[in-house]
C-alpha positions as CSV (number, residue, x, y, z in Angstrom):
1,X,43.5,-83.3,318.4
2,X,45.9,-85.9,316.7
3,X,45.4,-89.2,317.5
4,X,47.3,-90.6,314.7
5,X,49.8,-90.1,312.0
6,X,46.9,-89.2,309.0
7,X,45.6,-86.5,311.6
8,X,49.3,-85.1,311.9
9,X,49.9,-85.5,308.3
10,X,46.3,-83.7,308.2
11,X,47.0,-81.1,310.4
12,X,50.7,-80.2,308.8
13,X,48.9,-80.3,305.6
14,X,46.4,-77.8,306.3
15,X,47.8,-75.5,308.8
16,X,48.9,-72.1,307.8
17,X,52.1,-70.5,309.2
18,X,51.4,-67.6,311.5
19,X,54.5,-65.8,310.8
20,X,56.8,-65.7,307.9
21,X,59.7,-67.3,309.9
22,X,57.1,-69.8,311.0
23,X,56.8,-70.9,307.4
24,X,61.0,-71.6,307.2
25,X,60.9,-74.1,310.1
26,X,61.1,-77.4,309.9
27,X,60.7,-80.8,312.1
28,X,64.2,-80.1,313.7
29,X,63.4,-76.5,315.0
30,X,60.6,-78.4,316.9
31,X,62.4,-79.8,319.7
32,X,60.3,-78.2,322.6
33,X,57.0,-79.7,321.0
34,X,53.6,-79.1,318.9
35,X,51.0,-76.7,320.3
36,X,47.8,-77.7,318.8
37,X,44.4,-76.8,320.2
38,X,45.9,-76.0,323.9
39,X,47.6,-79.4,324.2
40,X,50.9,-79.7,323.6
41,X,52.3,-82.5,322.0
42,X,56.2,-83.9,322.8
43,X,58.4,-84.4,319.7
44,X,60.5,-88.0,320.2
45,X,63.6,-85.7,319.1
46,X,66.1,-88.8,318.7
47,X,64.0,-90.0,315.8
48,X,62.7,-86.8,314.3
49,X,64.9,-85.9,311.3
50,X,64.7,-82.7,308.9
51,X,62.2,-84.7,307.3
52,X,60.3,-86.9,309.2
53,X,58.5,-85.4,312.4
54,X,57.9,-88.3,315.0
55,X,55.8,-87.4,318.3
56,X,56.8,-89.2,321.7
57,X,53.3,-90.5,322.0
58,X,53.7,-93.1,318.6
59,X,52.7,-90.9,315.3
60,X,54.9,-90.1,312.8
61,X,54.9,-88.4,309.3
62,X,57.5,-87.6,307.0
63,X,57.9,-85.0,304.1
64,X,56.6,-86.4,300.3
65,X,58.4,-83.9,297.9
66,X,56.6,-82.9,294.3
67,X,57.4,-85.5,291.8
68,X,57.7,-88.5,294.2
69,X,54.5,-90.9,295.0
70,X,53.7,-91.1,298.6
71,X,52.0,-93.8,298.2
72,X,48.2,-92.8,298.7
73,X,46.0,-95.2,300.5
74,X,48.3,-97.9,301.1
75,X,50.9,-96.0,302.8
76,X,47.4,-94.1,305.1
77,X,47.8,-91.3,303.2
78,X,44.9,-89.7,302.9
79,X,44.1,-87.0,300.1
80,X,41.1,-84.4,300.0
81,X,40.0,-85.9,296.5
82,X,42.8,-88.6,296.9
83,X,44.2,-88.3,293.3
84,X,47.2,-88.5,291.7
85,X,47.9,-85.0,291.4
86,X,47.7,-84.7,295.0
87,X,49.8,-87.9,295.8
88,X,52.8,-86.4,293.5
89,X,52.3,-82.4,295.1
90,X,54.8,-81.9,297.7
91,X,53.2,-82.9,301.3
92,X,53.4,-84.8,304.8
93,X,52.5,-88.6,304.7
94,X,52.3,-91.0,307.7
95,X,55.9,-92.2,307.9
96,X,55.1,-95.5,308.7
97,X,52.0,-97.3,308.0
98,X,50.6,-100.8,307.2
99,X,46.9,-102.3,307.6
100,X,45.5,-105.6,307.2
101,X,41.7,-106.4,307.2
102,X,40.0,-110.0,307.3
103,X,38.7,-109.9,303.3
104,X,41.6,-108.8,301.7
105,X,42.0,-112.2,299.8
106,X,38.0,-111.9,299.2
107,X,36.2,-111.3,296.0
108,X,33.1,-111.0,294.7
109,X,30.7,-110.0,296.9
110,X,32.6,-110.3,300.5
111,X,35.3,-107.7,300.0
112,X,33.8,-106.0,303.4
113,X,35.9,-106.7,306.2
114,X,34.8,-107.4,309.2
115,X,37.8,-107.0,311.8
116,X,41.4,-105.7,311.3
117,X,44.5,-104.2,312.4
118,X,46.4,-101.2,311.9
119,X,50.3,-100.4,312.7
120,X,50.8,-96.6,312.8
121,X,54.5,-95.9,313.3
122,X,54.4,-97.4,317.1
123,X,50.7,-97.4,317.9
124,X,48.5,-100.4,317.0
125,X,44.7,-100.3,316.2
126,X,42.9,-103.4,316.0
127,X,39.2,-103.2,315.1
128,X,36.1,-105.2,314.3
129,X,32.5,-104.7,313.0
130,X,30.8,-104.4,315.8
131,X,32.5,-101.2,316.9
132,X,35.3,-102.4,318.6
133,X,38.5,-100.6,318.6
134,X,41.6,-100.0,320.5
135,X,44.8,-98.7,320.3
136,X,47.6,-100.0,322.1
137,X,51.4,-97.3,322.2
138,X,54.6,-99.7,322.1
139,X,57.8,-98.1,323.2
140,X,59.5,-99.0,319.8
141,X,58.6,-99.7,316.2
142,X,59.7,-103.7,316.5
143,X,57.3,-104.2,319.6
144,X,54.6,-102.5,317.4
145,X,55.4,-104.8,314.6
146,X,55.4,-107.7,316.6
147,X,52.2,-106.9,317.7
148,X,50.9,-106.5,314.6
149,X,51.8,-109.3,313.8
150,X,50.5,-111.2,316.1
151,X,47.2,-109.8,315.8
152,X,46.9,-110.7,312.3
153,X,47.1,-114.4,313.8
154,X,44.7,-114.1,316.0
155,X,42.3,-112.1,313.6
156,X,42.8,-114.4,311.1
157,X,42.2,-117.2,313.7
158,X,39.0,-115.7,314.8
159,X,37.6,-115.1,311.1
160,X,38.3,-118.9,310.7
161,X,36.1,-119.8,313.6
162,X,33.4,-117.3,313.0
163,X,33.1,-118.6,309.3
164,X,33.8,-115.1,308.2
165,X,36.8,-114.3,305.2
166,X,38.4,-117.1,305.9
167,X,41.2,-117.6,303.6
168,X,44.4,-118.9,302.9
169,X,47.6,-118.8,301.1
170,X,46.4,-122.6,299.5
171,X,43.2,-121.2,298.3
């Protein structure tokens, strides 16, 4: 099932080609969608390039040749032993990726966040401790970042009010 762009980035990653002309093809020849699992999965063909495979539903990954950082963690790129070997072999990476959690300006002994968000090409997580999450689509990558944004805000507004990682730029 992908529900996001590390499990498509996951799933490209790991699949294995049934055919030999399977293994030549590329986002473009993907046009009439991903069959994974018995669901099939609509490719957003305006955006998809020969490098960057974006589904109609909000993930998005794009390729990460050998010999050129993907930028690991940060960029939600998730690697088996996440090392640097595997960050500079050849590989599919979300395309578009940013995340923000309430104790990122922590130290010590508060580092653990306790509520955050996530902007995944065009789908937005937010999150908290207590189990809380939801994902909300946006029909473009600006409305997604807009919301993003705007959760921050409020997150960080929260976190203010709760007493919890509450930080800013001054301190």
């Amino acid at each position: 099932m992908i529900t996001s762009s590390s499990s498509l980035a996951y799933l490209m990653n790991t699949h294995q080609p049934a055919t030999a002309e399977d293994a030549t093809e590329g986002p473009l020849d993907w046009t009439g969608g991903l069959w994974v699992e018995g669901t099939l999965y609509d490719v957003d063909t305006t955006a998809t390039t020969a490098t960057t495979l974006v589904l109609a539903d909000g993930p998005a990954i794009r390729f990460s040749p050998a010999g050129t950082y993907c930028g690991g963690r940060d960029a939600g790129c998730e690697h088996v032993r996440n090392s640097a070997v595997d960050a500079m072999s050849a590989h599919w990476v979300p395309a578009d990726y940013e995340a923000w959690g309430d104790a990122e300006k922590c130290e010590d002994d508060c580092r653990e966040a306790t509520c955050g968000v996530i902007r995944d090409h065009r789908l937005v997580t937010v999150w908290d401790g207590d189990a809380f999450s939801e994902t909300t689509p946006y029909d473009t990558v600006e409305a997604a970042k807009a919301a993003y944004t705007g959760e921050m805000e409020q997150l960080t507004k929260m976190s203010a009010e709760l007493d919890r990682h509450a930080h800013t730029d001054e301190d």
